[in-house]
C-alpha positions as CSV (number, residue, x, y, z in Angstrom):
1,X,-16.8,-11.3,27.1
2,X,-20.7,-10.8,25.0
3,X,-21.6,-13.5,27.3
4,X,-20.5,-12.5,30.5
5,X,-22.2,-9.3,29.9
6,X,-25.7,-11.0,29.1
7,X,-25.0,-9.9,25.1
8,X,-26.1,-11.8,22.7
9,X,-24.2,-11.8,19.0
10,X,-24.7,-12.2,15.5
11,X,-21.4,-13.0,13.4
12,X,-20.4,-13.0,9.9
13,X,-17.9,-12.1,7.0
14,X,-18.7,-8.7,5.8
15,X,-15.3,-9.1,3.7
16,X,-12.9,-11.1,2.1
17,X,-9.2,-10.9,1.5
18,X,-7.4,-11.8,-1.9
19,X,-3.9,-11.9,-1.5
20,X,-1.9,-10.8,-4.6
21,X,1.8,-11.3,-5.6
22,X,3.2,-7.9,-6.6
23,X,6.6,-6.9,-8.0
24,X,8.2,-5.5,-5.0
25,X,11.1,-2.6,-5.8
26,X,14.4,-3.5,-4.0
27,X,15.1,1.1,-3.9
28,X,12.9,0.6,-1.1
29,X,13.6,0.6,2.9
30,X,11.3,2.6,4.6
31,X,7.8,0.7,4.9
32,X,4.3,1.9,5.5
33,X,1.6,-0.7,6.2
34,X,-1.7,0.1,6.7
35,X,-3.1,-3.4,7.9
36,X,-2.0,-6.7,8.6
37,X,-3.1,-7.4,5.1
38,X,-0.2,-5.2,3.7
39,X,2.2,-6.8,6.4
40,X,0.9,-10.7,4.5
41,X,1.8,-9.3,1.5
42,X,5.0,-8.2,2.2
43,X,6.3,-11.6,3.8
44,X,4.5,-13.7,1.0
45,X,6.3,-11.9,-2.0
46,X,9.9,-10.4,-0.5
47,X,13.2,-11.6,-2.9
48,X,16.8,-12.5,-1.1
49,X,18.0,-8.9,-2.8
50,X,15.3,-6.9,-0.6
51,X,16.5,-5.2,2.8
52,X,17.3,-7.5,5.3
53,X,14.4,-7.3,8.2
54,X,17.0,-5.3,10.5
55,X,17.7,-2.5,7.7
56,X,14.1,-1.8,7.1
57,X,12.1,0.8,9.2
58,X,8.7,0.5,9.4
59,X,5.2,2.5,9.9
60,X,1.9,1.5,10.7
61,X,-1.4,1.4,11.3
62,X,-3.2,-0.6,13.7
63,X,-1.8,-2.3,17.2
64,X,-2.2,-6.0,15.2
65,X,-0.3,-5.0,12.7
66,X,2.3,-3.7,14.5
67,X,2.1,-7.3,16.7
68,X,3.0,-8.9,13.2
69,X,5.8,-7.0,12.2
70,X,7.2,-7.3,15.8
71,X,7.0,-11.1,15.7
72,X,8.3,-11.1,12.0
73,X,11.4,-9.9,13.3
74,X,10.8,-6.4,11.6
75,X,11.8,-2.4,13.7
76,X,8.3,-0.3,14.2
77,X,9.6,3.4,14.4
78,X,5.8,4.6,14.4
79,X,2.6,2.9,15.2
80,X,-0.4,4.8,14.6
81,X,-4.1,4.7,15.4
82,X,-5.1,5.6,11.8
83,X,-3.6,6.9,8.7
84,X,-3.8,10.4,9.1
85,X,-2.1,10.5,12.0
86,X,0.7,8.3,10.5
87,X,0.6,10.7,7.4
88,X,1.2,13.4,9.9
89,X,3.7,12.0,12.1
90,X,5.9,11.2,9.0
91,X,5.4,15.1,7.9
92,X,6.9,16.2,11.4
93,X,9.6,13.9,11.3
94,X,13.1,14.9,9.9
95,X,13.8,11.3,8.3
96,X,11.4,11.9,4.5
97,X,11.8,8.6,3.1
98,X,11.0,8.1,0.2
99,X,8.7,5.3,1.6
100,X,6.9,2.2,-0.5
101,X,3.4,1.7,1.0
102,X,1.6,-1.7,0.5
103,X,-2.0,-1.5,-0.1
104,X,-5.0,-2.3,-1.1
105,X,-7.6,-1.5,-3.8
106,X,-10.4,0.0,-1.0
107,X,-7.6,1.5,0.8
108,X,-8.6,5.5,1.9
109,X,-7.2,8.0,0.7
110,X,-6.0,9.9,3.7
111,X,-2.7,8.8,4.2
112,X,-1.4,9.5,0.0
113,X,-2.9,13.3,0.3
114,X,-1.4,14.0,3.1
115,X,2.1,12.8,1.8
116,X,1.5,14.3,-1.4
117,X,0.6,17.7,-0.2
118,X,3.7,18.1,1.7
119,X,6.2,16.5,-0.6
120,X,6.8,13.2,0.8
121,X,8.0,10.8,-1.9
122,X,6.1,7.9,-1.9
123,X,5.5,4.8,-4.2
124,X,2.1,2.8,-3.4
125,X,2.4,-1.0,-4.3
126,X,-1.2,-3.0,-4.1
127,X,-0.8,-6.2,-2.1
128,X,-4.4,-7.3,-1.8
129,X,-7.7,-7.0,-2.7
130,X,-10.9,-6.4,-0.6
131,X,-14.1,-8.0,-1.7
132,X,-17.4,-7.4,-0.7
133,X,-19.4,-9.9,0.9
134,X,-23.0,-9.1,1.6
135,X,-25.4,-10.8,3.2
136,X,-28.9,-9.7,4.2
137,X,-30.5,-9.9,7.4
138,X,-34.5,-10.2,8.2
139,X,-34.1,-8.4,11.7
140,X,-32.8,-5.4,12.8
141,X,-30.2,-5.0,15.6
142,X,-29.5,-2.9,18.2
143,X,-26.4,-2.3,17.7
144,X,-23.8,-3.3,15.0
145,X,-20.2,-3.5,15.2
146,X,-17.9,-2.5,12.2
147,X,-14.0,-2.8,11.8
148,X,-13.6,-1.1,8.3
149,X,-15.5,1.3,6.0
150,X,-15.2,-1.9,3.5
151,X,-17.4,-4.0,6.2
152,X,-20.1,-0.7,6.1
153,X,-20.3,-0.7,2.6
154,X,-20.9,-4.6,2.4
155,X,-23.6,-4.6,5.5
156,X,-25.4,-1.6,3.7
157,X,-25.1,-3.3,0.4
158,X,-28.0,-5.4,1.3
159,X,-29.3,-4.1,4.5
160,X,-30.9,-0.9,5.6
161,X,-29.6,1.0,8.8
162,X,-32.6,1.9,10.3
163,X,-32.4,2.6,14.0
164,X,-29.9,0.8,14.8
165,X,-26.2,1.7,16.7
166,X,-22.6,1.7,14.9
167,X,-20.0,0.7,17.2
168,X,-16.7,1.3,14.7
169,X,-12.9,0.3,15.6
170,X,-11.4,4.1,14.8
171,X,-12.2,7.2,13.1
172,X,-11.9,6.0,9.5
173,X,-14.7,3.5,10.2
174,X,-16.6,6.1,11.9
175,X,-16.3,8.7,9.7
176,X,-17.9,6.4,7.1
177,X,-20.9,5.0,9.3
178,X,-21.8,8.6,10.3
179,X,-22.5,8.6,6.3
180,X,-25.5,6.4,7.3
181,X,-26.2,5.5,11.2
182,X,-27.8,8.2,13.5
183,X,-25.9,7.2,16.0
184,X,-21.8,6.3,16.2
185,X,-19.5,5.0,19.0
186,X,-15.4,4.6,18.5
187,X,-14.2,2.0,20.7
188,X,-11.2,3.6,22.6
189,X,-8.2,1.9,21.0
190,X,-8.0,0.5,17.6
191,X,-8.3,-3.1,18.5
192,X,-11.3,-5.8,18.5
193,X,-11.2,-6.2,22.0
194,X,-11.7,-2.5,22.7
195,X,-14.4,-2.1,20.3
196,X,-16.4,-5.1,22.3
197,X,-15.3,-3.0,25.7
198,X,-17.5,-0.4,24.1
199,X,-20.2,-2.1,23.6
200,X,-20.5,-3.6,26.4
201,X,-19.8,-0.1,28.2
202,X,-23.0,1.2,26.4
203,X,-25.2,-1.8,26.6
204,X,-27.0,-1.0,29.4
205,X,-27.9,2.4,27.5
206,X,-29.3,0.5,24.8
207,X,-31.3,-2.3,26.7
208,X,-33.1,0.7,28.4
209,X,-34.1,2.6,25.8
């Protein structure tokens, strides 16, 4: 797609992802996943005594994770574009759980104060860990693309912004690199392909100025 538009990219691993092996309570059958990560950790550490796949309902965030649960043989009542609006659409509905969500340990906070505030019961269970993985750069770019607050935090760890563009894959991510960039585009759906739509979309923008 970058090279059909005359784009060229840098790439690299602004995170890594350590799967862990959590006790997961059988009480449980109303699922909230926040990433695909969550979805992993589920699959890797269910027991023959959980809910069968067709007795579990499940919430999410994200259009890939959603794709995983579907092929995994597992009912989406709610895909989301963030977990706020999740948070919210659970709130509104008349089915109140309680629900177990899988996490992980740089997970936001959004999604649990929202439930909490409203009386939601809720049980979190961590199912991975985010590590940082920084790496510095000797140039500056136009324009940098980010598909977590995690992957800000471990660009800025050894980088500066300076002038430079954030492109981010939702709000969450956004609302973090406005911490830091002047200047912050959200790709128009929560998925990899839409954030590179955006760039492209802007490009010409930014090759003029």
């Amino acid at each position: 797609m970058l090279k059909d538009a005359g784009i060229g990219i840098e790439t690299y691993d602004a995170i890594s992802i350590e799967h862990l092996n959590p006790e997961i309570p059988a009480a449980f059958s109303h699922y909230i996943f926040t990433s695909k990560n969550g979805v992993r950790a589920y699959l890797k550490n269910r027991k023959e005594y959980h809910p069968l796949p067709d007795e579990l309902l499940c919430y999410c965030v994200g259009e890939k994770t959603k794709a995983l649960l579907v092929e995994k043989g597992l009912k989406v009542v709610k895909m989301a574009n963030n977990a706020s609006e999740l948070a919210n659409f659970i709130i509104n509905k008349s089915e109140k759980g309680p629900f177990l969500v899988f996490t992980g340990n740089r997970n936001r906070p959004e999604l649990g104060n929202i439930l909490r505030q409203n009386g939601i019961s809720f049980r979190e269970i961590k199912g991975y860990e985010t590590h940082l993985n920084p790496h510095a750069f000797k140039r500056e770019f136009s324009c940098i693309l980010f598909y977590s607050p995690s992957g800000i935090k471990s660009f800025l760890t050894a980088n500066k912004p300076g002038n430079s563009i954030a492109v981010c894959i939702g709000e969450t991510t956004a609302k973090e690199a406005r911490k830091h960039f002047k200047k912050v585009w959200i790709a128009d759906k929560a998925t990899t392909d839409a954030v590179l739509d955006k760039l492209i979309e802007i490009y010409p923008t930014l090759a003029i100025t």
